[in-house]
Each structure stands twice: as C-alpha cells, then as structure tokens.
C-alpha positions in Angstrom: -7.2 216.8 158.6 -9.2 219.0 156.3 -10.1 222.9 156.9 -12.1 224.3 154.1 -10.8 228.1 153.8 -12.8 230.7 152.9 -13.7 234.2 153.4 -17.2 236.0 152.8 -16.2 239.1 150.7 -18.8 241.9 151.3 -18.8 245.3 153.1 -19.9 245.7 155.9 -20.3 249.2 155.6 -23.3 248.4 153.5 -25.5 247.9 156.5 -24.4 250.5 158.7 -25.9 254.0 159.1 -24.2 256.5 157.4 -21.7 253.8 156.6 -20.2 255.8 153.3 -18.7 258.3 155.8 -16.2 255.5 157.2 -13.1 254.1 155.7 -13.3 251.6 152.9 -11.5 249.5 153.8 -12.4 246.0 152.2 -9.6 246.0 149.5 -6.6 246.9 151.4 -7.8 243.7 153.8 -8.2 241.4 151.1 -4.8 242.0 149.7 -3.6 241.5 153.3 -5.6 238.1 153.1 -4.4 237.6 149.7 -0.5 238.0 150.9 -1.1 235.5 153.9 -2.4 232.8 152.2 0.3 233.1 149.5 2.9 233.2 152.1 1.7 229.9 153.8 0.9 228.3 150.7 -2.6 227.5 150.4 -5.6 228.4 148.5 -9.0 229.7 149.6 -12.9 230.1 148.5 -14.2 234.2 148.4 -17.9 233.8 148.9 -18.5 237.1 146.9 -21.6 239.7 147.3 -22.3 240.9 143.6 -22.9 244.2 144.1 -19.0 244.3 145.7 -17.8 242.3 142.6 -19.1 245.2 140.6 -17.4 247.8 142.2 -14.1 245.9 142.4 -13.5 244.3 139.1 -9.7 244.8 139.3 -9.6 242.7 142.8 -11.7 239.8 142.2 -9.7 239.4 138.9 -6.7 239.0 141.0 -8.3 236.5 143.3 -9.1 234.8 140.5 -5.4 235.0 138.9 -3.9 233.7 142.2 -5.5 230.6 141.8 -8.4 231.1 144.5 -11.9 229.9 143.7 -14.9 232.1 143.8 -18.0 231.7 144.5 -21.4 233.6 145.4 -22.8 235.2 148.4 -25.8 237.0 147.3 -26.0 239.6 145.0 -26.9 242.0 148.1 -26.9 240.3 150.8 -30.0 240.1 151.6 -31.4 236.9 154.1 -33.3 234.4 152.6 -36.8 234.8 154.8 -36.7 238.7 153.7 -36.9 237.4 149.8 -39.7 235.6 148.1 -38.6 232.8 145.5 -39.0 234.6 142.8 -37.1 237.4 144.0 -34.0 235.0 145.0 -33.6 233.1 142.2 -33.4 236.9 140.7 -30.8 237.6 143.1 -28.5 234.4 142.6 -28.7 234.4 139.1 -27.5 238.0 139.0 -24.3 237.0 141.4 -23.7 234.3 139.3 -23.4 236.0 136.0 -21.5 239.0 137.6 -18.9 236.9 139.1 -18.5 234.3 136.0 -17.6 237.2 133.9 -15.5 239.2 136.1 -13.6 236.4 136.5 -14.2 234.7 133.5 -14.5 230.7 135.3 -17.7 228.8 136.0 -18.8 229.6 139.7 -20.2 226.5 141.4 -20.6 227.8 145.4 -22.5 229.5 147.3 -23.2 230.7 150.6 -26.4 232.3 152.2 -26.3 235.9 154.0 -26.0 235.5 157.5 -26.3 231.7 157.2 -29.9 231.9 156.5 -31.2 229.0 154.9 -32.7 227.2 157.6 -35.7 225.0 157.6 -38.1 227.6 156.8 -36.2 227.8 153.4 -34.9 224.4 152.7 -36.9 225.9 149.1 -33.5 227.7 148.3 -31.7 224.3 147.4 -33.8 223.4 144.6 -33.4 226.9 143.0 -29.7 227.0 143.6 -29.8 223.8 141.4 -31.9 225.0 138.8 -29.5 228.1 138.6 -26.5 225.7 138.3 -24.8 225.7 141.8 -23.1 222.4 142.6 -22.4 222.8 146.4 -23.9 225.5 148.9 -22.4 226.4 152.5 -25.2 228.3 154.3 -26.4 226.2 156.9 -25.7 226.5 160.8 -26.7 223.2 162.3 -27.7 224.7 165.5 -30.2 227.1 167.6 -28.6 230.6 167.2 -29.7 233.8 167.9 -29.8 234.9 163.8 -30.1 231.9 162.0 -29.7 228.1 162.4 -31.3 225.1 161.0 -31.2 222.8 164.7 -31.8 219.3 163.1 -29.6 219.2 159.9 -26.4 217.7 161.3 -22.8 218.1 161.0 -22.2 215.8 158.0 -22.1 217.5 154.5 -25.2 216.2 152.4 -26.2 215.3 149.2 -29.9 217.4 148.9 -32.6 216.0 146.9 -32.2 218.3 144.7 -28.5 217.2 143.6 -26.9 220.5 145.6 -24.3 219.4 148.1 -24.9 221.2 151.9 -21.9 222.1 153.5 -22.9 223.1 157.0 -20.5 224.8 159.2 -18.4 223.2 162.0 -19.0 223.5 165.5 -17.9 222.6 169.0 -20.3 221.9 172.0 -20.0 224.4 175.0 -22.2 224.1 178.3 -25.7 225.5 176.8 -24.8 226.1 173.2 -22.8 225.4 169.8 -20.5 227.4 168.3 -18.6 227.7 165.0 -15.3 227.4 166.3 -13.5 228.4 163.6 -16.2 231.1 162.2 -15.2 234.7 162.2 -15.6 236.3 165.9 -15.5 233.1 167.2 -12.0 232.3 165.7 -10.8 235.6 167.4 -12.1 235.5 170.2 -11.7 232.1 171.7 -8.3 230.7 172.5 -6.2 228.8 170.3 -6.1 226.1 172.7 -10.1 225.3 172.4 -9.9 225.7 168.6 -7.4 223.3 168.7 -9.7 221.1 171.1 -12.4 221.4 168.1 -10.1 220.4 165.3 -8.7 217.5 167.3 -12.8 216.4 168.2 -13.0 217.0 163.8 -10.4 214.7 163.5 -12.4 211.7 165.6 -15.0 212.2 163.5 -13.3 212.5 160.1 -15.4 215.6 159.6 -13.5 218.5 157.3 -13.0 221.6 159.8 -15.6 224.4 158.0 -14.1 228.3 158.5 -15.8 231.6 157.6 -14.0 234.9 157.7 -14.5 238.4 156.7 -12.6 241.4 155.3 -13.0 243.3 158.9 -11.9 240.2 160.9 -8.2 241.1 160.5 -8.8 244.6 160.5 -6.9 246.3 163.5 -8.1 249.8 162.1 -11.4 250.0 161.3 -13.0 252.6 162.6 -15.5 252.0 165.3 -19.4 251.6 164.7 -22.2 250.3 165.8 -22.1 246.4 163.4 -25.4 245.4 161.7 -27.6 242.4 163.3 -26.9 243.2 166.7 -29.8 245.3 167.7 -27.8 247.6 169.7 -26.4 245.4 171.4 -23.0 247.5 172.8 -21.1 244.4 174.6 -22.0 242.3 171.3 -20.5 245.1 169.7 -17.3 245.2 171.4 -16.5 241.5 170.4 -16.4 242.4 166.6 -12.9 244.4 167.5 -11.6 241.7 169.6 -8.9 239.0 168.2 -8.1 240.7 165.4 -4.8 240.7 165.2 -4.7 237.1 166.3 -6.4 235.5 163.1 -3.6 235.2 161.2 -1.7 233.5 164.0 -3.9 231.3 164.5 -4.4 229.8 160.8 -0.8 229.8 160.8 -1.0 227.4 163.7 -3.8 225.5 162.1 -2.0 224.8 158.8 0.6 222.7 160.8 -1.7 220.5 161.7 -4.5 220.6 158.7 -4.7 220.6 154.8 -6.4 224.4 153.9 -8.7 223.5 151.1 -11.5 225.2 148.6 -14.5 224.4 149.3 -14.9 223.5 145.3 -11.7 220.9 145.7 -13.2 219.5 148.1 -16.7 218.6 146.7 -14.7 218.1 143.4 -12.8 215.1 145.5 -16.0 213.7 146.5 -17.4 213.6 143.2 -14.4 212.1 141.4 -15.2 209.0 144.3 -18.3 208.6 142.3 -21.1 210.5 143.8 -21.9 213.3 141.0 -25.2 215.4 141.8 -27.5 215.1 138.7 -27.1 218.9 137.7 -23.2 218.7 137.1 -22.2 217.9 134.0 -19.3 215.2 133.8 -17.4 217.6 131.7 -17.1 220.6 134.0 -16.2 218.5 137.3 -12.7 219.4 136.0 -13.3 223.5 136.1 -13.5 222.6 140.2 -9.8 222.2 140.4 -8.7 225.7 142.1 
C-alpha cells in the first residue's frame, strides 16, 4: 500500500495577528520531522511557501541534501479565488525559481493554499503547465467548509492540460468526508479509524494522500487564535489536540504502507508510459528523490 508523505512548509504565524510576537518555531519542527523520517527510513515531499524558503536558505538546503523532494506551495500563500491569473502565474513562477535555486534541483510539485483549486479555478492547471509543473496536489474532492472541488473524484488524473491532479484521500463519515490522514484530522481521530481508511485504500488500490504541517507536532506552541477559523474557539482548540500522537501514528502506518514522494510516485506512473506532454523525456529522471 502506498502513502504519499509530505508536509506543507509555511508559518503559520504569517496569518495571525501580531503573529511576530510568538515563538518561531517552524525550524526547530522541521528538524524534528527531518530526524523522524530519517529514523524510520523513508523520504518525504516539503510543499514549500517561497517567502519561507527565503528566509531559511540553510534548512531547505538540508531537506534537499537528505534526499527529500521539494516542491511549491505558493509563494505567499495566498488562495487561488483571492488572485487573478495574471497575478498567480506571478506568484508560482516566483516559488518556482526561489526554490530551484535554493536547492539547486528542478521543482516539478505543487500544492494550492488551503486546497483551493476547486472548480471555480480549474484555470490554475493550465498555468501550472505553462510554468512547468508536472503534477499538482491541491484538490479536496469533497464539500468542505474552506475549500473543495465536490465532483472531481478520488482517482489521481491526467488534466487536459498535461498536469497530473493528486487529490487528497478521504474516508466517508455519517454527513461528511474527511481527509483521514490530513493534518488535524490525523491527530485527532483514532488510529484505529485511520487504519479503517488505509485498509478501505487498499480495496481500491488508491495511494493513501497525507498533508502535515510544522505546528502539527508541535507540543509547545504557544496558544493563538489559528487563521481561517473565523473565531471559531472550539475549532480552535482542535489545532492543539493529537500532537504528540503524529509521530506514533506514522510509525504505525509505515508497517503496513510504502511512504513515498509525491514526485516518485508520478515518476512511476510515467515510466508505465503515460508522460504529460509538458515533461521532457529527459528530466523524468530528476523525479527520482
């Protein structure tokens, strides 16, 4: 069974009030990310913001060094409705080139703040392509309260435009769908119905799709009011729950999954002979994490 591993690198600090006054604390987690994942043996994609690859040049080399892929998540995180088209291919381009020479590989993924690309902006595939993105995990494939795109499906699709859609994972509950193994959810949920999900993935022959963050392992953050939860204070409480049970969990996981990049795995699917027309044969090979 496949897991595809990654976590969304920004701060969210950035989108807090006042947020500077708090702890940074997004370097000291990845590390702590970065020592897990070495200690179990497997490899992960950073969705990366730009503006936090700038300001941590030094750590995204060493993701980079340590054999983990990288790949984009906005150069400021901004969701794709609050952006014309001409301001987002601005923004992705800009990600792109900061991360590429940071890190000094060709970056092929991307992922959409929040999940945003929805219906309403099915557009952003066609500029990802024409910006040179291979593969793109930004789709929810559900009603949500932020951002989901309800009639997509589950099953990772070729787009017309050439870009591959990985849309997340998720697990059916009486009234609603939920990312099973996605951040908060991953916390807060037992094991025992993520392991449900992942045994439901298997049926299907579906890879399991995981999102995490710097804060979702982070047992002392500070406490504050999170962004996109319009004040919502019992919302707000569930950001600090679980935390100390994520790595516990993955641990449990890798026993019965393969943890892949989400660049190894499109890579695999394009050496079975389906290439999008905007990768050259040449660079398949630079996917290998």
């Amino acid at each position: 069974m496949t897991l595809l591993l990654s976590i969304d690198l920004e701060d969210v600090r950035d989108w807090v009030e006042n947020g500077e006054k708090y702890q940074p604390r997004l370097r000291i987690n990845t590390e702590r990310y970065l020592a897990f994942f070495d200690q179990i043996g497997v490899k992960a994609t950073f969705f990366v913001v730009g503006s936090i690859a700038r300001q941590n040049k030094a750590l995204i080399t060493m993701i980079a060094g340590l054999g983990h892929e990288l790949a984009c998540h906005s150069d400021r995180h901004i969701q794709l409705d609050k952006q014309s088209r001409r301001q987002f291919i601005a923004d992705i381009k800009r990600n792109k080139e900061t991360v590429e020479n940071i890190c000094g590989q060709q970056v092929f993924g991307y992922r959409a703040p929040t999940f945003s690309l929805t219906e309403q902006t099915m557009w952003a595939h066609e500029l990802l392509s024409e910006a040179g993105f291979t593969y793109s995990s930004s789709v929810l494939p559900a009603k949500n309260i932020l951002y989901g795109w309800e009639n997509f499906g589950e099953k990772c699709r070729r787009m017309a435009s050439g870009i591959w859609e990985i849309p997340m994972t998720l697990h059916s509950l009486p009234f609603f769908r939920i990312p099973i193994c996605g951040g908060v959810y991953l916390r807060v949920f037992p094991y025992w119905l993520t392991r449900y999900s992942v045994n439901h993935s298997m049926r299907t022959k579906l890879p399991i799709v995981s999102y995490l963050h710097p804060y979702d392992i982070d047992q002392e953050q500070e406490r504050f009011m999170h962004p996109d939860l319009h004040g919502n204070h019992l919302l707000n409480a569930l950001m600090y729950i679980g935390r100390g049970s994520v790595f516990k969990k993955l641990a449990k996981l890798k026993r019965i999954c393969e943890f892949l990049p989400y660049g190894h795995y499109v890579r695999m699917r394009l050496e079975r002979g389906i290439i999008p027309d905007n990768v050259a044969i040449e660079n398949i090979g630079a996917m290998e994490t």
